[in-house]
C-alpha positions in Angstrom: 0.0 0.0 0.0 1.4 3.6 -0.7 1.8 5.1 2.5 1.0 8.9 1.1 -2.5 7.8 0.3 -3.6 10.3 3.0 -2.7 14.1 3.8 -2.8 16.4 7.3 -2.6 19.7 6.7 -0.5 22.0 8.7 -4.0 23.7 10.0 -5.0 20.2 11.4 -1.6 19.1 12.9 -1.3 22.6 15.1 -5.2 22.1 15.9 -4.1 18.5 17.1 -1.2 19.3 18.9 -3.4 22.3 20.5 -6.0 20.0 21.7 -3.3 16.9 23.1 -1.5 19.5 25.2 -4.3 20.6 26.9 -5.4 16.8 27.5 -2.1 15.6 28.2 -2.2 13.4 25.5 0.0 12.7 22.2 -0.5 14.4 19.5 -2.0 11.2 17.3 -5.2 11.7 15.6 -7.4 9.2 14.8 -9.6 9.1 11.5 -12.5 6.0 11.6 -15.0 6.0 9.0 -18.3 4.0 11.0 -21.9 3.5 9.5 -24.4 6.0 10.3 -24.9 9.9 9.6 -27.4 11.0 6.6 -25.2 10.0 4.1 -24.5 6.3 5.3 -20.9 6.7 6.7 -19.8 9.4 8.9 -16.4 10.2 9.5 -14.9 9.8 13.7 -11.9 11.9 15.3 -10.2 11.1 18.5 -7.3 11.4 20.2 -5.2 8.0 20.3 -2.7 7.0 22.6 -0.3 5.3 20.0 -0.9 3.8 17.0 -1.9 0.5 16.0 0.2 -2.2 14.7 -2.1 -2.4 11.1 -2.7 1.7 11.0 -1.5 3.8 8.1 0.2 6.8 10.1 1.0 10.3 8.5 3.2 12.5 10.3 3.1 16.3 9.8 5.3 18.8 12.1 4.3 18.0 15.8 1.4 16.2 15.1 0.4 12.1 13.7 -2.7 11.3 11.6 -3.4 7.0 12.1 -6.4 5.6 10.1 -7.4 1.8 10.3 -7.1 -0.5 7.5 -11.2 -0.7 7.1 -11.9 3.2 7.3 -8.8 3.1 5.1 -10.5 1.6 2.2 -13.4 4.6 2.6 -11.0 7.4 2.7 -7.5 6.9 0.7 -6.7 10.0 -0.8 -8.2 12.3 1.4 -7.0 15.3 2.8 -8.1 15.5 7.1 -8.2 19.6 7.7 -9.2 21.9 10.6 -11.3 25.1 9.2 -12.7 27.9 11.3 -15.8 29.7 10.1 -18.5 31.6 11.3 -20.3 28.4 11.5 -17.7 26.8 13.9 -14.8 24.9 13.7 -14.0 21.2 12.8 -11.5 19.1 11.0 -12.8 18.4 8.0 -11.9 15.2 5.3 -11.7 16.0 1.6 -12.7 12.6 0.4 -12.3 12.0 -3.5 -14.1 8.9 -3.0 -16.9 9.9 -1.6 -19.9 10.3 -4.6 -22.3 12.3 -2.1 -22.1 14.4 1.4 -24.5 15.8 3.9 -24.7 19.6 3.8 -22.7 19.3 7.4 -20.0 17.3 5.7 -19.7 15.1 8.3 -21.1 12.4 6.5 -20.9 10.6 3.0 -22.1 8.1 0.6 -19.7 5.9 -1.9 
């Protein structure tokens, strides 16, 4: 498997390493793609305390994105990202495989 088949932006590493200091945690982020939402799948973000043996694991500056080999399949290529908007802020997945979205993006269809 290529192990570039997934991107953190630089917004989304600083928001990571932001949110593990103040939790006293590592700064690993972890990507799962689970069934549910309005879309069918909906994407889940957590804080991990290392990463699995089987995870594909980006690093970017002070911060470590790990996805697991079934969410994987659902999201290679993507880009994780934090934005900030009137609206709120979240991380964010630009998923190229994903045919439709929910309007809150937190969800998608293949």
């Amino acid at each position: 498997m290529d192990m570039q088949t997934m991107t953190l932006s630089p917004s989304a590493a600083a928001r990571v390493a932001v949110i593990a200091a103040k939790q006293g945690k590592p700064a690993i982020l972890r990507l799962a793609v689970e069934g549910g939402g309005c879309s069918g799948f909906q994407y889940r973000f957590g804080l991990a305390d290392a990463p699995e043996a089987d995870d594909l694991v980006i690093e970017m500056d002070a911060a470590t994105l790990v996805v697991d080999p079934v969410s994987l399949d659902l999201v290679a290529g993507s880009t994780v990202d934090f934005v900030e908007s009137l609206g709120g802020s979240a991380f964010q997945v630009t998923n190229p495989n994903a045919a439709s979205g929910c309007g809150c993006g937190s969800s998608f269809a293949i």
